[in-house]
Structure formats: C-alpha cells, structure tokens
N, C-alpha and C positions, 0 to 999 in steps of 0.2 A: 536445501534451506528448511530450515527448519521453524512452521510457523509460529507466529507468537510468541518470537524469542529475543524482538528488538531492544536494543538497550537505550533506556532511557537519560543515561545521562551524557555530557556533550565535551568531545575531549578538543580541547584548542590547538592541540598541537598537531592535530591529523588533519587534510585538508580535506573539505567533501564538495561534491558538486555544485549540492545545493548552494554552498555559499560562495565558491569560487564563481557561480552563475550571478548569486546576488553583489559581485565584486564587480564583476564587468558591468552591469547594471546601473553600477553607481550607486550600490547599497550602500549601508554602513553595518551589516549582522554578519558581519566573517570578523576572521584574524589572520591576524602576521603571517599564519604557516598559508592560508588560503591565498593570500596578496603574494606568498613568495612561488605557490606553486603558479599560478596564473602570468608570473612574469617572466619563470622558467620556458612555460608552454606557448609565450607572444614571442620566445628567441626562434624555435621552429613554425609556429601557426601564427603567424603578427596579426593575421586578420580576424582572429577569435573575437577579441570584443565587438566588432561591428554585426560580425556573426551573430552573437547575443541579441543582442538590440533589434536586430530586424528577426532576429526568430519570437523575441517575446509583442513584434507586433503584427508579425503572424497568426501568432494566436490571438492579439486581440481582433482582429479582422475576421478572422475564422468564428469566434464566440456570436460579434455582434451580425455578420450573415447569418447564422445558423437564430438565433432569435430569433431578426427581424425579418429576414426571408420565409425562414421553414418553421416557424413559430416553437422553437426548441425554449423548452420551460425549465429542463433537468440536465443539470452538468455533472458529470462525473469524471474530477480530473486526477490522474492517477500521476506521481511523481510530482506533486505541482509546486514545488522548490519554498524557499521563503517569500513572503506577502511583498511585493511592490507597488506601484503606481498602474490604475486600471487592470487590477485582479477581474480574474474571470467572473466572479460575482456582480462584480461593478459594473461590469461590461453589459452582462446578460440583465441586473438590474435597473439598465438605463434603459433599456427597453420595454421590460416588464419588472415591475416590483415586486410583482409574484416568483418571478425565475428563483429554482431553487440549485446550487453549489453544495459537491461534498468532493472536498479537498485531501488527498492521500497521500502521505510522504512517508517516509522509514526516518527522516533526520528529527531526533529532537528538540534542535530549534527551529526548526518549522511549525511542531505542535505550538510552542510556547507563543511566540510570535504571533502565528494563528488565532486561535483561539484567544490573543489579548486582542485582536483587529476585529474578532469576529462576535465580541461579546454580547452585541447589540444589535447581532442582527441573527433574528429567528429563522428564517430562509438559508444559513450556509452552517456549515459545521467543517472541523477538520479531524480527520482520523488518523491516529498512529498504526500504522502499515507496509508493506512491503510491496511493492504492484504488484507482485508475483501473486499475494496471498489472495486470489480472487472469492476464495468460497468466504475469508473472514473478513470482506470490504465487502460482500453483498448480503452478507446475514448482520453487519455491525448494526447498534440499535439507531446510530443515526445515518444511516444509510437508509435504512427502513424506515425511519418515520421521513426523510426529505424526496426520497425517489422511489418511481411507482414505477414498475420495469415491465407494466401491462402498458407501457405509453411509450411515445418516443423520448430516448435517451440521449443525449451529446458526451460519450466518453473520450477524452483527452489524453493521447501517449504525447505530448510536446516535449520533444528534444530530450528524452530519457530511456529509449530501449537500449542507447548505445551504454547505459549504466549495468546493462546484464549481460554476463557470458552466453553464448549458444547453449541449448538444452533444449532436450525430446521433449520435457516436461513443464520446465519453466525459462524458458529463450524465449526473442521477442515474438515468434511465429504462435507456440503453443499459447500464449497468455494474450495475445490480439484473440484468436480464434475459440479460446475461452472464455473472455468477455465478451465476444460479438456474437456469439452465438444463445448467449440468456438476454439477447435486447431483442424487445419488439421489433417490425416492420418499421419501416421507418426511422430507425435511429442511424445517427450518425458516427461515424469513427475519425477523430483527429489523429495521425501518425506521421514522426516522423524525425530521423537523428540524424546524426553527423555522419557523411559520407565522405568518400575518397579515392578517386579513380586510381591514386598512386600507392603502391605500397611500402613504400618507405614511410609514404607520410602515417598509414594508416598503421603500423608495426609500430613507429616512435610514439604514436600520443596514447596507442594501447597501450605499450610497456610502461611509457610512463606515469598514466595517471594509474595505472593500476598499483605500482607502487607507491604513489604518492598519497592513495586513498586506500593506500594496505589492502588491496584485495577488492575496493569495491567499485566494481568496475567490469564493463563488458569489452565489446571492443570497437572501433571505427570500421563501420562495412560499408557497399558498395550502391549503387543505385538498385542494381537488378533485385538484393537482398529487401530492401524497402518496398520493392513492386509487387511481392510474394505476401507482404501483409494483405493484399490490399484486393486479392482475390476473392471471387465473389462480390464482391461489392459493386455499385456503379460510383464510379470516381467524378466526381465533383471538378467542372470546369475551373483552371487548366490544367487539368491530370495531377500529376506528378512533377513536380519543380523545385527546382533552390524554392525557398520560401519567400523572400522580397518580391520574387514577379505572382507572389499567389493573389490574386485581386489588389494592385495597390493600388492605397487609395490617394499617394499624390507621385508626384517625384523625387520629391524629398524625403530621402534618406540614407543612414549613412552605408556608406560606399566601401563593400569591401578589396582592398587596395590588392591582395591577391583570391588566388580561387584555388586554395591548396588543397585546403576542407571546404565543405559546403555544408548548410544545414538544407536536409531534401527531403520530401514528402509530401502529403497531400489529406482531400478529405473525401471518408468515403461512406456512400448509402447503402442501409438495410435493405434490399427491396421489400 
C-alpha cells in the first residue's frame, strides 16, 4: 500500500463496505451496485443485516462505557464507515461535550458526508485515510490539534480488520500493535470483525466480496485470529464474544436467525 494515494473520487458502480454497511443500516448513501451486492451475500449469510445492527450498537455501548465509566474524552475511530444515527461523537458527547472524535475512512463519501455532519461541531473532525496509514493519522493536523496521546485514548477497529488481507506489515495483527503501542497507559482498544468457525462460509464471503469490492477486501477469520489482537492487554468484562451479549443493555434486539457468521470481539486495556 502505498500511502497517500487514495482516490478521491466515488465510482457508483463498485460496491464498498462502507456503504453496503450503511444499506443494512437503513441508510440511504449507497447504490444500486451496493443494494445488489448485499442481496447477493443475504442468499448465503441471510443473517448479515441483523448482524449489522447489533454490531453498530456494540459500539454504541462500548463508546458510552468507556466515557462514562473510564472517563474516555478521545476517540479515535479508524474505518468508521458513513455517519448514521448516534455516531460515536454523539455518543461520547452526551456524556461530555468536551469528548473529542477523529473519524478515519479511505471511502470518499464518508469524507463528504462527514465533514457536512460535522461542520459545526469543533470537537470532531474526519480524515481521509487508510487504517493502515498509521504514522499519516497520527501526524495529520487534526489529529494533532483533537488528541493528546500523553492521555488516555479510546481507538475503534469496529467491524473493519476483516477489510484487510494478512500482512507482516499491514494485517490486522501489525496495525493493532502499531497503534496500541503510541497510546498512553490507560487507553483503550475497541476490536473486532466477522468470524467463522466454517470454511465454506468464510472462503464464499472472502471470494466474493473481494471481487465485488475489486480487491478491497481482507478475508473472514476465526475467533482464535481475533484473540491474538488482543494480547497484552486486560480484556474488559465479558472477554471476547459475539458482540450483542457485550454488556446488553436490554433484551431487545434484533435476533440473528442463523449463526453462520458472527460479528466477535471485545475491549481491551493499556495497562
């Protein structure tokens, strides 16, 4: 990968994560090609959109512990797809208004989108990036004026390592322990992608997203591989889990009708 070489402009006919994410969601910022590949991948994984839904409130659950528990002020969320309903900002600022979001995507309309939600609010920024690019997200100018990395930090992998191939250099292993390793004592690590104890399932949704996102794309791995992030750390009660049993906070919600994939991971402390 080669840094600093994302393209800025947004082709409708290729389908990307970020929006097939914001399709399940119930967004409206995708297209046709996004809606077609998302209907392709509910004929093998039918329980993906539920999946979705209980991972983006995972993370809201995870943001607002990590505030109002552990008094977390600085979010750094890498991969963080297009703007929905209680954005990590939102979340962290309903707590404090001080809490400060800097939001990292490679898709171009995530900038755009971004940046029009974020116009008016001096506390959050979003940067066009790659999560791989660690040294050009923690030198970028608004990195540096939102987050003080002499303090505890809260950085965010939600539901996006499975976006990057294996690599010595930049796979989900090297760029956790790249980033976990410039935060103070005390910061926190959000992780955690799509798993799959079967490999049929996990060969089918490789191949095919990676074709369907022309190349960008990692692949579906296993629990053990997600456990490996998360060394060194102390893992945050209940470990490692599907994400709906991570603190919920009622019983209500939606119900995935198979367990083919899972979204699995956890959160973990600096000591």
């Amino acid at each position: 990968m080669e840094p600093g070489k994302l393209s800025t402009s947004i082709d409708a006919t290729v389908p990307t994560a970020a929006r097939m994410y914001d399709h399940y969601l119930g967004g409206k910022d995708n297209y046709a090609s996004d809606r077609a590949a998302c209907e392709e991948l509910d004929k093998v994984v039918p329980s993906t959109r539920a999946l979705a839904l209980n991972n983006r409130r995972f993370l809201q659950r995870v943001v607002r512990t990590l505030a109002a528990d552990h008094g977390i002020r600085q979010f750094l969320d890498h991969g963080s797809g297009l703007p929905t309903q209680n954005n990590v900002h939102q979340v962290a600022q309903s707590v404090d208004p001080s809490s400060r979001v800097v939001y990292v995507d490679n898709d171009p309309m995530v900038l755009v989108h971004g940046r029009a939600l974020l116009e008016q609010n001096e506390n959050t920024a979003v940067i066009h990036a790659d999560m791989r690019e660690t040294d050009l997200i923690f030198s970028h100018p608004e990195t540096q004026r939102l987050i003080d990395f002499s303090q505890p930090v809260a950085v965010l992998f939600n539901s996006v390592f499975h976006c990057i191939p294996d690599s010595e250099t930049d796979g989900p292993l090297a760029v956790s322990r790249r980033v976990i390793e410039r935060l103070a004592p005390g910061s926190f690590a959000l992780m955690c992608q799509l798993v799959s104890e079967e490999a049929e399932v996990r060969d089918f949704v490789t191949d095919f997203m990676n074709q369907a996102t022309q190349g960008h794309w990692g692949r579906v791995r296993q629990a053990k591989d997600v456990a490996q992030w998360f060394e060194g750390l102390e893992i945050l009660e209940p470990g490692l889990v599907e994400v709906s049993t991570w603190r919920p906070d009622s019983e209500v919600a939606p119900r995935q009708l198979t367990q083919e994939w899972i979204e699995f991971g956890g959160v973990g402390r600096l000591p």
